[in-house]
PAMARTOR-428665 format. One record per residue (C-alpha): residue number from 1; x negated, y negated, z negated. Coordinates in Angstrom, 3 decimals, padded with zeros to 6 digits. Example, Ala and Ser with C-alpha at 12.3 -4.5 7.8 and 13.67 -1.06 7.14 Angstrom:
// residues 2
NODE   num         px         py         pz
NODE     1   -012.300    004.500   -007.800
NODE     2   -013.670    001.060   -007.140
***
This chain:
// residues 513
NODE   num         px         py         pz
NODE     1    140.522   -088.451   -129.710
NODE     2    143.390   -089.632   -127.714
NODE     3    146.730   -088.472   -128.200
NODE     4    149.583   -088.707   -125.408
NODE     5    153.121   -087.847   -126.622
NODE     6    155.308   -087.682   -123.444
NODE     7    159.346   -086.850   -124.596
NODE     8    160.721   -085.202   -121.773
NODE     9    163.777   -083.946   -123.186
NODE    10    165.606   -086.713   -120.863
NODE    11    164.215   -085.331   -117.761
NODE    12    167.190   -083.629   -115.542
NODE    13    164.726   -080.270   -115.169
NODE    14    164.651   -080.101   -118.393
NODE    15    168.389   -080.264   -118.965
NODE    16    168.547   -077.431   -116.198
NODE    17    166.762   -074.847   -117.876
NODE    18    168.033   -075.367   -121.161
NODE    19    171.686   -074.956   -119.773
NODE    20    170.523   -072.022   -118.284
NODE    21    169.193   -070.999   -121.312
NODE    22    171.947   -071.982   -123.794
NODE    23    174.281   -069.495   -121.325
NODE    24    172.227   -066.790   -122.007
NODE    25    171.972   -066.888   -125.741
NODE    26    175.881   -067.785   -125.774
NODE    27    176.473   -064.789   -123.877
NODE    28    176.076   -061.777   -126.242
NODE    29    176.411   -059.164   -124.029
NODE    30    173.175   -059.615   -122.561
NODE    31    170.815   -059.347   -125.463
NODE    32    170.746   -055.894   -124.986
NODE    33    171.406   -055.384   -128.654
NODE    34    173.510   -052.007   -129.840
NODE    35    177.675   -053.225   -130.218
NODE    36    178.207   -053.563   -133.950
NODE    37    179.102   -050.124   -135.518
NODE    38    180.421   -051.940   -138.843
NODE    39    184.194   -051.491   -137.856
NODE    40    184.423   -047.934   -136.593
NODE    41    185.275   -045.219   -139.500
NODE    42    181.940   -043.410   -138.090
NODE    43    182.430   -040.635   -140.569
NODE    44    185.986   -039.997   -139.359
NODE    45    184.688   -039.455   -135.643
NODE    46    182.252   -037.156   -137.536
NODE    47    184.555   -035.165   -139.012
NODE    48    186.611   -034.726   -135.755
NODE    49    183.845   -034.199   -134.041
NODE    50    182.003   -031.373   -135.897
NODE    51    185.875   -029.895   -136.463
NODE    52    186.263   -029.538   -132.829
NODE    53    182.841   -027.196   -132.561
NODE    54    183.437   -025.274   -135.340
NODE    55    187.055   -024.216   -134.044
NODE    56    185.489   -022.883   -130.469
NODE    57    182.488   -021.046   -132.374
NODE    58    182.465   -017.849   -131.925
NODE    59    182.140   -014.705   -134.670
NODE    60    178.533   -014.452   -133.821
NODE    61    177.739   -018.710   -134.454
NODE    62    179.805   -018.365   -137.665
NODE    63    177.872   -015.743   -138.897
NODE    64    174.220   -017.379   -138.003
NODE    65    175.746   -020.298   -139.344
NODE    66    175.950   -018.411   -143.265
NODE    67    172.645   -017.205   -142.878
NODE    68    170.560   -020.378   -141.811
NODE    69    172.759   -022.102   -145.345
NODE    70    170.919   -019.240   -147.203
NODE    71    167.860   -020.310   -144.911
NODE    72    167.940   -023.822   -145.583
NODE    73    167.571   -023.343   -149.298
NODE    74    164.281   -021.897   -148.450
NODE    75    163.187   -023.205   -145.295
NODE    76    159.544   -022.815   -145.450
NODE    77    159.112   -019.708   -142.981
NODE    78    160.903   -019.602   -139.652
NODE    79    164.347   -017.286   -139.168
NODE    80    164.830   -015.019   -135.716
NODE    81    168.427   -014.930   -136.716
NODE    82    169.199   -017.100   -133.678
NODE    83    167.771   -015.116   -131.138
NODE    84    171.261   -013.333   -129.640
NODE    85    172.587   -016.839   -129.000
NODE    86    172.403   -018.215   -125.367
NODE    87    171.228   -021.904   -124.948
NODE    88    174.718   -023.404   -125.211
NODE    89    175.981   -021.404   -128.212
NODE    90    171.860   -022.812   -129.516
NODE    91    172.932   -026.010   -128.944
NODE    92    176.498   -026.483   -130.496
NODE    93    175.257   -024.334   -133.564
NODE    94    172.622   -027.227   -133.742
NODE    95    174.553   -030.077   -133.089
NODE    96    177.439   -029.094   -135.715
NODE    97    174.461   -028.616   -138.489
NODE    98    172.955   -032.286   -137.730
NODE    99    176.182   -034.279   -137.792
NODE   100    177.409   -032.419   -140.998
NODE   101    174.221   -033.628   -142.704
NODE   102    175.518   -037.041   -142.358
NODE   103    179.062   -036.403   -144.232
NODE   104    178.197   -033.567   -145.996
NODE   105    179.470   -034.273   -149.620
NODE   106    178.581   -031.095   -150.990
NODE   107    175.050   -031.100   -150.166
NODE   108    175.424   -027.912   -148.278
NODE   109    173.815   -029.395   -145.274
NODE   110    171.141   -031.675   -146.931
NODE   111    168.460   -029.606   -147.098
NODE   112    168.373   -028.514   -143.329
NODE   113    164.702   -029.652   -141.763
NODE   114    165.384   -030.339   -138.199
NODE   115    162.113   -029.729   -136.494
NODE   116    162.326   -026.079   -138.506
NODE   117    166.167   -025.363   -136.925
NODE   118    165.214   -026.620   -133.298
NODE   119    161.515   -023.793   -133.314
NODE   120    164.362   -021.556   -134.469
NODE   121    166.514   -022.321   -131.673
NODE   122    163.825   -022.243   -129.258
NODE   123    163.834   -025.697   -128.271
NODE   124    160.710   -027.970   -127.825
NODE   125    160.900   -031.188   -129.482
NODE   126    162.907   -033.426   -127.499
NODE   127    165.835   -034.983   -126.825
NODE   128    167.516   -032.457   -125.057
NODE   129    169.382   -030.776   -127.723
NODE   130    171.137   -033.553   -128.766
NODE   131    174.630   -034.002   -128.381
NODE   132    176.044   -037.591   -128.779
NODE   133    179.307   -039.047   -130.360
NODE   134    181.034   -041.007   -127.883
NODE   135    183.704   -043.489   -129.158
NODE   136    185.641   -045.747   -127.190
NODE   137    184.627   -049.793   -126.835
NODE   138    185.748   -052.601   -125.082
NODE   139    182.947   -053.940   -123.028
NODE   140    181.601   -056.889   -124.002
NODE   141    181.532   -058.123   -120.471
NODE   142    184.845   -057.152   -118.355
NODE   143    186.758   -056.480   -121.402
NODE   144    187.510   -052.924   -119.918
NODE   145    187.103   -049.888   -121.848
NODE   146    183.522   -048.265   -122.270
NODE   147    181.802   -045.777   -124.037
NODE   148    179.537   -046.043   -127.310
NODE   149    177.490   -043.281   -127.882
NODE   150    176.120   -042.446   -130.925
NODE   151    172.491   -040.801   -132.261
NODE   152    172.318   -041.766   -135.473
NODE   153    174.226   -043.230   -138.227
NODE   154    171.405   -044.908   -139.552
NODE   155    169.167   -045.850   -136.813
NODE   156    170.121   -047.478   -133.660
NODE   157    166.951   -046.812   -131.709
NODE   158    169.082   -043.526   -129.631
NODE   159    172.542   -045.312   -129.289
NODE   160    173.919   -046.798   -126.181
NODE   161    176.545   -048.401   -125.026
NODE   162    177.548   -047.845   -121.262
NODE   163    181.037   -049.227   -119.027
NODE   164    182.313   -047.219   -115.873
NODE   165    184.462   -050.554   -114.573
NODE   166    181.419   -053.142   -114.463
NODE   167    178.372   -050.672   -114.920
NODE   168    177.516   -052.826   -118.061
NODE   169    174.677   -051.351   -120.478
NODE   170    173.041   -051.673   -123.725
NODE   171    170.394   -049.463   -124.118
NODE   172    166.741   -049.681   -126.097
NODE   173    164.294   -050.591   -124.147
NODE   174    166.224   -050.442   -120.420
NODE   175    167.451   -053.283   -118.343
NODE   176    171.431   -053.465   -117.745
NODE   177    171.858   -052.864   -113.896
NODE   178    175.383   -054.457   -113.858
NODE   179    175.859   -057.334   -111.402
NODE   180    176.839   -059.571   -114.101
NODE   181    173.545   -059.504   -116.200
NODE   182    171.807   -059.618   -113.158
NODE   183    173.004   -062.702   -112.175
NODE   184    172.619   -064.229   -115.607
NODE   185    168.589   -063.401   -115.662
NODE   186    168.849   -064.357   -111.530
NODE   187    170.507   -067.763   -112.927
NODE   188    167.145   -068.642   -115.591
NODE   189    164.808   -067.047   -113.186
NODE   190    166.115   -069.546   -110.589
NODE   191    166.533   -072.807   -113.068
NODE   192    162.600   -071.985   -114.750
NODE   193    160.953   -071.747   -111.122
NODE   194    162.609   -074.415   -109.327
NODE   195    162.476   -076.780   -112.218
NODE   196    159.733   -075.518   -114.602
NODE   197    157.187   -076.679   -111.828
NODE   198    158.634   -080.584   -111.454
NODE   199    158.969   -080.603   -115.050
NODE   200    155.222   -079.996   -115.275
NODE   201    154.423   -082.225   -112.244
NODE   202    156.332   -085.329   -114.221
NODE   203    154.006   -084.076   -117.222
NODE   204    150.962   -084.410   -115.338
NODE   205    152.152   -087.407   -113.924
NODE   206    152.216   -088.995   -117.166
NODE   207    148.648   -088.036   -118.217
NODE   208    147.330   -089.051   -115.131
NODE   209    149.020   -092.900   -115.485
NODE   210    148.424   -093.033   -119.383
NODE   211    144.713   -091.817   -118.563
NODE   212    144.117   -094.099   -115.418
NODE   213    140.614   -095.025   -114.903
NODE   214    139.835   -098.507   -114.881
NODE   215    136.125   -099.814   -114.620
NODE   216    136.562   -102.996   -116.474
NODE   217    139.073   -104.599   -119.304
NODE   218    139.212   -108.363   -119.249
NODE   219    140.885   -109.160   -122.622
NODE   220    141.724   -113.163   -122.580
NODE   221    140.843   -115.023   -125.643
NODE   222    144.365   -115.952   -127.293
NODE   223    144.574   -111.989   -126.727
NODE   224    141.897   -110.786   -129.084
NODE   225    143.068   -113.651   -131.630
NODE   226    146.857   -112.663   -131.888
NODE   227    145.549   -108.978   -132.688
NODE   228    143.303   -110.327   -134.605
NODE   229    146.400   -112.419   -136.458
NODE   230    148.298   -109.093   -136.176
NODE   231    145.926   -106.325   -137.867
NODE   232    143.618   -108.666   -140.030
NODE   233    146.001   -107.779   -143.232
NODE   234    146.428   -104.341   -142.401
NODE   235    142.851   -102.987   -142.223
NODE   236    142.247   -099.564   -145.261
NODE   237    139.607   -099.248   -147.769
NODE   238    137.271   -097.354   -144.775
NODE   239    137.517   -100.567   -142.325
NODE   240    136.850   -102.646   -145.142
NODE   241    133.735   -101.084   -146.367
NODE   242    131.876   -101.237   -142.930
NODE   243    132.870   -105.176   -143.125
NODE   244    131.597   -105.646   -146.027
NODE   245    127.976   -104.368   -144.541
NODE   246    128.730   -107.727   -142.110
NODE   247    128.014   -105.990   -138.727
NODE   248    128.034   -109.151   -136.362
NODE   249    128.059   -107.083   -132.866
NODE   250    128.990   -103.688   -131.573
NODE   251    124.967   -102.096   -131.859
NODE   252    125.462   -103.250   -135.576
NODE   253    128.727   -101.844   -136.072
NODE   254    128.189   -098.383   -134.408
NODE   255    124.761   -098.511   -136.850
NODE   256    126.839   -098.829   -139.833
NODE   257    129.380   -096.103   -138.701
NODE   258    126.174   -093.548   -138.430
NODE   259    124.858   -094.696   -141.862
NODE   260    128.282   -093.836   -143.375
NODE   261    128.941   -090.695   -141.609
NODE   262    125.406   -089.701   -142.989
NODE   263    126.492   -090.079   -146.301
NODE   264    130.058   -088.730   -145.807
NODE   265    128.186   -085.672   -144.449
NODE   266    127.130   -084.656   -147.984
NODE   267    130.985   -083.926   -148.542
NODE   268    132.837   -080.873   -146.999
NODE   269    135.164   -081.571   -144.123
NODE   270    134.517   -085.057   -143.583
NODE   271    135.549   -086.095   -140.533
NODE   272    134.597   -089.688   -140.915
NODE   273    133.473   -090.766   -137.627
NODE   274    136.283   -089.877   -135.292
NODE   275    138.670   -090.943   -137.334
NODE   276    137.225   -094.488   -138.103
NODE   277    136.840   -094.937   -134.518
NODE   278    140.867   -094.427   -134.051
NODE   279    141.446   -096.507   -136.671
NODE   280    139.133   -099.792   -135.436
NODE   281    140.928   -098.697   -131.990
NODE   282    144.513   -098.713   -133.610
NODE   283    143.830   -101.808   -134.867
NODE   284    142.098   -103.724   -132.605
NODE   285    138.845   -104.260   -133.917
NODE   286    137.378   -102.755   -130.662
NODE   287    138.838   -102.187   -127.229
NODE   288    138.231   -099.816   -124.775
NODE   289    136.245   -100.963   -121.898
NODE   290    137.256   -098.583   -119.206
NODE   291    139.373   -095.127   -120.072
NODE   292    137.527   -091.589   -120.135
NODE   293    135.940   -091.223   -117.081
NODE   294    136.963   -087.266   -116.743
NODE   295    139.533   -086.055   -119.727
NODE   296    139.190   -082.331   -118.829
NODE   297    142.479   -081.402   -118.961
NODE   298    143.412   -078.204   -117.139
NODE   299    146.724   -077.716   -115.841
NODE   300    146.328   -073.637   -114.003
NODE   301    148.499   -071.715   -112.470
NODE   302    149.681   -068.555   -113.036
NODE   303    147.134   -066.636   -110.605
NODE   304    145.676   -063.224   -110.284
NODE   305    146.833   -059.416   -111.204
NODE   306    145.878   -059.195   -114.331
NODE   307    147.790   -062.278   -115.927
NODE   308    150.943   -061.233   -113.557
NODE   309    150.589   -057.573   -115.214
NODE   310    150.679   -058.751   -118.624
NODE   311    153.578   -061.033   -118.306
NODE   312    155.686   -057.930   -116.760
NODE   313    157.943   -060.280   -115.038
NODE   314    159.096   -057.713   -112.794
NODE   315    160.910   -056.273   -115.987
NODE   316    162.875   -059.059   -117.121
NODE   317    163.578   -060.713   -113.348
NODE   318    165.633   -057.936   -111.701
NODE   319    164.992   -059.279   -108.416
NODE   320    164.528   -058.533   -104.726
NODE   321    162.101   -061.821   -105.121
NODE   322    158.625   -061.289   -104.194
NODE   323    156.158   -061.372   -107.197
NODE   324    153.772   -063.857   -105.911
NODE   325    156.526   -066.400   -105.858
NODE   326    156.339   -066.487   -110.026
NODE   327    152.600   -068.029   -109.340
NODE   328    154.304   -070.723   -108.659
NODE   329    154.887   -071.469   -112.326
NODE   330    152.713   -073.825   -114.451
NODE   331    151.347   -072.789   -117.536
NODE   332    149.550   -075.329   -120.123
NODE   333    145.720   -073.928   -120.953
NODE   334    142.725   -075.012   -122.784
NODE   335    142.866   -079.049   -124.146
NODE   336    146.075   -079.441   -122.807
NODE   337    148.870   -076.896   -123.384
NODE   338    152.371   -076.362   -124.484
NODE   339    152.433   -075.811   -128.471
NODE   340    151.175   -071.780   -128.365
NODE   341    154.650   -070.659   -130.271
NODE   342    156.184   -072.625   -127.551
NODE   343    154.675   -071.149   -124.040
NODE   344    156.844   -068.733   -121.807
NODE   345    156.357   -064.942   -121.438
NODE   346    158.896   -062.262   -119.793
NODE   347    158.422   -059.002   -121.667
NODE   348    160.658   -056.376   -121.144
NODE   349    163.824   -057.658   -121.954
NODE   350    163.664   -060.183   -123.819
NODE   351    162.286   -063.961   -122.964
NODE   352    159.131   -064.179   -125.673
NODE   353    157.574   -067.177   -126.945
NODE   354    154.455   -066.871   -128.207
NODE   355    150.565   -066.911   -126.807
NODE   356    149.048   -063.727   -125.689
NODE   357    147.971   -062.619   -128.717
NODE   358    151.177   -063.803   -130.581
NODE   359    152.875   -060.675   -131.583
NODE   360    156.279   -062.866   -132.911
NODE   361    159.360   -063.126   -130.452
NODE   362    162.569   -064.381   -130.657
NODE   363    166.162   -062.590   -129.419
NODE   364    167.003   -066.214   -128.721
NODE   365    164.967   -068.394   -126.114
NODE   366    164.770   -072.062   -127.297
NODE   367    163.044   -074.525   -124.655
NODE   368    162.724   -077.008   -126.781
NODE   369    159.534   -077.252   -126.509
NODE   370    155.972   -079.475   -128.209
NODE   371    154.942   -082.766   -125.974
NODE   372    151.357   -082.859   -127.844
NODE   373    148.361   -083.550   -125.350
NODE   374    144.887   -083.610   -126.684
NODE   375    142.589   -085.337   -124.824
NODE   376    138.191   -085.437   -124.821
NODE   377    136.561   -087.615   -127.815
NODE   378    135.560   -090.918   -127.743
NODE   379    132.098   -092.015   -125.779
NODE   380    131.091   -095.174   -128.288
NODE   381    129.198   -096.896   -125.082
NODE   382    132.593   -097.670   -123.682
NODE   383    134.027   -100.306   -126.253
NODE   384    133.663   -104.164   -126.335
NODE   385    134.712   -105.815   -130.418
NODE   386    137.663   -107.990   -131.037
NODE   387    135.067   -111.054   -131.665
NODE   388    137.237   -112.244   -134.301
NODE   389    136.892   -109.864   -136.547
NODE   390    133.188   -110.355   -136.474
NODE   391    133.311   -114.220   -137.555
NODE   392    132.274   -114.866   -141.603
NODE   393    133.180   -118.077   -141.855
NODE   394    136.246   -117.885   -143.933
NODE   395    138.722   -116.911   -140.914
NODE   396    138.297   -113.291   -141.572
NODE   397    140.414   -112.239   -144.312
NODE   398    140.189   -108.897   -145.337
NODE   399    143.303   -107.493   -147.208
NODE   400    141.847   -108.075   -150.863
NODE   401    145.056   -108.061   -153.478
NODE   402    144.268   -110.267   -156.831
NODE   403    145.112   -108.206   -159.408
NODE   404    147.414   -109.393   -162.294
NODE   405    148.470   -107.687   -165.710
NODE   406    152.097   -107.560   -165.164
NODE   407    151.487   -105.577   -162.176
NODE   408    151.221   -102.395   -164.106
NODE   409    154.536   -103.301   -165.777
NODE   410    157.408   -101.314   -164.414
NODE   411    159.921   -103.588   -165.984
NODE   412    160.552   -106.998   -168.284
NODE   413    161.292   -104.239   -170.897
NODE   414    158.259   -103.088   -170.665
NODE   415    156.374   -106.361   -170.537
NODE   416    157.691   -107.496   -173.728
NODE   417    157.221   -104.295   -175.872
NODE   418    153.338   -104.023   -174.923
NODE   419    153.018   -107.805   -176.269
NODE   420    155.050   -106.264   -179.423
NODE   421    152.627   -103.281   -179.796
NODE   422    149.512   -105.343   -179.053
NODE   423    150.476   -107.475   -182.227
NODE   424    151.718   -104.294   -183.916
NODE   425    148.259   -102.339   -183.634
NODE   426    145.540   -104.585   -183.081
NODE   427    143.541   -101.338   -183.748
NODE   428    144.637   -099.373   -180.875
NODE   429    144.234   -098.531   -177.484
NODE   430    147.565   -099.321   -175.726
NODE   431    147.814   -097.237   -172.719
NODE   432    150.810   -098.108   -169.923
NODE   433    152.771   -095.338   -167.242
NODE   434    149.702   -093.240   -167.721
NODE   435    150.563   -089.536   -166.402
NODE   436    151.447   -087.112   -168.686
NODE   437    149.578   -084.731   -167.405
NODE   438    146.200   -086.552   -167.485
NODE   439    146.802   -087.300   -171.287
NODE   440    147.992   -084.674   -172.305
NODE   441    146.608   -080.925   -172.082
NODE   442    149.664   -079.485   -171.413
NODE   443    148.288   -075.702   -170.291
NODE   444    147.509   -075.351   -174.142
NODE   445    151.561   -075.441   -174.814
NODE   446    152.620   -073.809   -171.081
NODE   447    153.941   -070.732   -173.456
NODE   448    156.674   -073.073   -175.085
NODE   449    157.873   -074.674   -172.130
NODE   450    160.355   -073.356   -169.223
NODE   451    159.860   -073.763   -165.463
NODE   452    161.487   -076.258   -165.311
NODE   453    159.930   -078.621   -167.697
NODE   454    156.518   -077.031   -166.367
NODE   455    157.345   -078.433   -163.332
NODE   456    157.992   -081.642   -163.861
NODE   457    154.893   -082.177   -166.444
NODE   458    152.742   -081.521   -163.382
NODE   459    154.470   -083.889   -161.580
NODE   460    153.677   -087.550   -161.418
NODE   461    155.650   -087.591   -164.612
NODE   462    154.525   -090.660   -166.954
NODE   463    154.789   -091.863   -170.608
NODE   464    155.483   -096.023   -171.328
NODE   465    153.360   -096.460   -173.706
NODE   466    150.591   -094.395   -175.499
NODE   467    148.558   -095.531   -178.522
NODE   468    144.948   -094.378   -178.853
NODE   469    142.773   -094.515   -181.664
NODE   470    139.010   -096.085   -180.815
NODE   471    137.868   -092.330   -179.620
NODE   472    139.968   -092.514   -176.939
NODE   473    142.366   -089.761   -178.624
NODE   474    146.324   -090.183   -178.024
NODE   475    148.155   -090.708   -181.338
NODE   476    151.893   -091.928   -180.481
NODE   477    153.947   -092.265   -177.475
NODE   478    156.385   -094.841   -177.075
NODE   479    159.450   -094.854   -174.338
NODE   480    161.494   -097.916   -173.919
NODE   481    165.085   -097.074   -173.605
NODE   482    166.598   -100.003   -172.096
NODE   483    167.734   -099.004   -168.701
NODE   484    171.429   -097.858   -168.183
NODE   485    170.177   -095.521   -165.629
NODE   486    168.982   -093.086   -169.438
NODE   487    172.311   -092.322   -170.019
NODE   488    172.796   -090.333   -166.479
NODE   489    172.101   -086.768   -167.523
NODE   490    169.181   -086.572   -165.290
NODE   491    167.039   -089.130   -167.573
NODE   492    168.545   -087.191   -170.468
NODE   493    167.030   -084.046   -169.787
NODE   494    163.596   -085.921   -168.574
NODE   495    163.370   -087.915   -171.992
NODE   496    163.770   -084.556   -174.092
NODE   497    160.965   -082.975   -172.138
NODE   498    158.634   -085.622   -173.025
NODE   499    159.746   -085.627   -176.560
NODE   500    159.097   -081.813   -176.617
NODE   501    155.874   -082.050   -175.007
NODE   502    154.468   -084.822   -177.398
NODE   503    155.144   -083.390   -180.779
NODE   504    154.187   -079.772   -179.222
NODE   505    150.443   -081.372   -179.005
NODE   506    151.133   -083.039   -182.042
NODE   507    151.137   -086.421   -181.072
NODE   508    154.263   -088.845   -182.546
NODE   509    157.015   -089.797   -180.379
NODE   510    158.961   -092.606   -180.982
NODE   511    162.189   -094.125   -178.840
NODE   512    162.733   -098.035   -178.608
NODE   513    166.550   -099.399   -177.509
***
């Protein structure tokens, strides 16, 4: 199939939104993330805190208090010692108990089930009894003095964070109203739909002049010859076999390809026939005669309620901009499409990347996104040959390599001890940088050996020289140690692993300087 790869990180919209971008994962204070707790003595505020109830309780919350201690230790029934409390008295009885369980060193507190103490203070099981710790922060916006309220110690989920000079917010779930955040989502909201859409345009642009339809190719002669000059050494074992069948047209050649793929089909995931046709296109053998006469790439826009309702823009883009204006905004889909991590969703809060049914977000948005387009397979009735190619008179010369014995020499060294061991054992089988681990049966030994050497056994590493007797059965190894590069401690280590190895299986090991 063809394969356009369009970089388009030089395009000025592009730039644009990932400025606009950059300033909104620089800016902190908009990720709607809970200020950092880590350098407020939280306990201390605690301690104040609960001190300050317990000195304006009265006689009748001190006494309750004693008797739901004694309750707590057995707090499977319900109490009605509560009942002569009003709802306020309720409520600071409550509150004292739940922030003493978090600094309560003497486990006087611990045992206190909440959902127990609020049936016993009449309460239904919400928020509303809940009194939060505030403690005094400097906004992370106008550098003013706000408020951080505090839930819970542990979880963040019920804190917030709220400043009466610029109306700044961090809260779960909730959108900061504060004219500064606003503008900061206005400012991407702006940059994606004025330049998201030209962006795409210059996309589709591309495809549309890479993917031109032309009714006829008229290749000139010297053409076809200097790619034939240019590719004739460079052709892999698959282009090879199919020449060596001596297809003399394109009928012939498109015959063989079927007869192959036939065969191929025998073996799981073969994907032989569109991937020899890239290859005889990559190299020239064959040439298009006209491109794809419809490549069925889809380029929709964002249309209809039910997309618009699942994107929730209306959440993240705090506008007085009309909804319908987002349709203006491209979105890849089908053949051709943005990588799926990579396409743009506004949920909530937060910019997500990620397909519809892509659960995975990220706090921050990166644009940087994939410039893959797949395009429709190949039609076979639309390709003329390379004619030289198809000549078998000597000028085709398929990349055939003579082989010679010192190619399997990694060294002189090496060269001249296999001529010493050929003389030395006349009786032997002399094998040369064969793999350990395909002489060797090193899972028989894995109990003596670390990681480490483990590791690099099943690697690609290899002995010199190994001496067989006439059954095929490894009896020696021999290293040459003539390189400087054995006394780096890297070799060191790599030459005692082999020596372990070998006399593990029993096999002699010998080292030649």
């Amino acid at each position: 199939m063809k394969i356009l790869k369009e970089n388009f990180s030089e395009y000025d919209e592009y730039k644009k939104i990932n400025r606009a971008i950059d300033i909104f994962n620089e800016l902190k204070a908009i990720n709607y993330k809970i200020i950092s707790t880590s350098n407020i003595d939280l306990n201390s505020e605690i301690y104040n805190y609960t001190n300050t109830i317990f000195k304006n309780f009265t006689d009748e919350q001190k006494k309750i208090l004693a008797e739901l201690i004694e309750w707590s230790k057995n707090s499977d029934k319900n109490s009605e010692c509560a009942k002569t409390l009003d709802a306020t008295e309720k409520k600071e009885l409550f509150n004292y108990i739940y922030w003493k369980r978090e600094i309560d060193n003497e486990n006087i507190f611990k045992n206190f089930n909440l959902n127990l103490l609020k049936k016993i203070f009449d309460q239904k099981l919400n928020e509303s009894i809940f009194s939060d710790i505030g403690i005094r922060q400097i906004c992370p916006v106008c550098k003013s003095e706000g408020m951080l309220f505090i839930r819970d110690i542990n979880n963040k989920k019920g804190n917030y964070f709220f400043c009466k000079q610029c109306s700044h917010e961090i809260y779960s779930n909730e959108e900061c109203k504060c004219k500064f955040c606003k503008k900061v989502k206005n400012d991407i909201y702006k940059s994606l739909k004025e330049n998201l859409v030209e962006l795409v345009n210059k996309i589709d642009n591309a495809l549309i002049r890479e993917f031109e339809v032309k009714n006829d190719i008229t290749l000139l002669d010297n053409q076809m010859f200097e790619d034939y000059k240019l590719y004739r050494l460079n052709l892999d074992k698959d282009i090879r076999e199919i020449f060596s069948y001596r297809p003399n047209d394109f009928e012939s050649l498109k015959n063989i390809i079927d007869r192959i793929d036939k065969r191929n089909s025998l073996y799981p995931k073969s994907n032989y026939k569109k991937e020899i046709w890239e290859k005889l296109l990559e190299r020239r053998i064959i040439y298009e005669t006209k491109a794809l006469e419809y490549y069925k790439y889809r380029i929709n826009r964002i249309s209809g309620d039910e997309e618009l309702k699942h994107l929730k823009y209306n959440r993240f883009i705090n506008t007085n901009c009309n909804i319908d204006k987002l349709k203006s905004l491209f979105l890849y889909d089908d053949l051709i499409e943005f990588k799926k991590h990579n396409t743009i969703m506004f949920v909530n809060n937060e910019i997500r990347l990620g397909s519809k049914s892509d659960n995975r977000f990220f706090c921050e948005l990166n644009f940087k996104k994939g410039c893959e387009f797949v395009v429709e397979t190949f039609n076979t009735e639309k390709y003329i040959i390379n004619k030289y190619f198809f000549q078998y008179d000597n000028k085709l010369k398929i990349n055939v390599v003579e082989k010679h014995v010192n190619n399997i020499f990694q060294s002189d060294a090496e060269k001249s001890m296999y001529l010493d061991l050929k003389n030395k054992y006349p009786d032997s089988i002399i094998l040369i940088n064969i793999k350990i681990k395909e002489i060797l049966k090193i899972s028989k030994v894995e109990n003596q050996l670390n990681d480490s050497e483990l590791e690099y056994l099943y690697s690609d590493a290899s002995f010199n020289f190994v001496l067989c007797d006439l059954e095929g059965k490894a009896i020696k190894v021999v290293q040459v140690q003539r390189g400087i590069h054995h006394n780096e401690k890297k070799w060191i280590w790599r030459d005692s692993v082999k020596e372990k190895v070998s006399k593990l299986c029993g096999i002699e090991y010998e080292e030649v300087f």
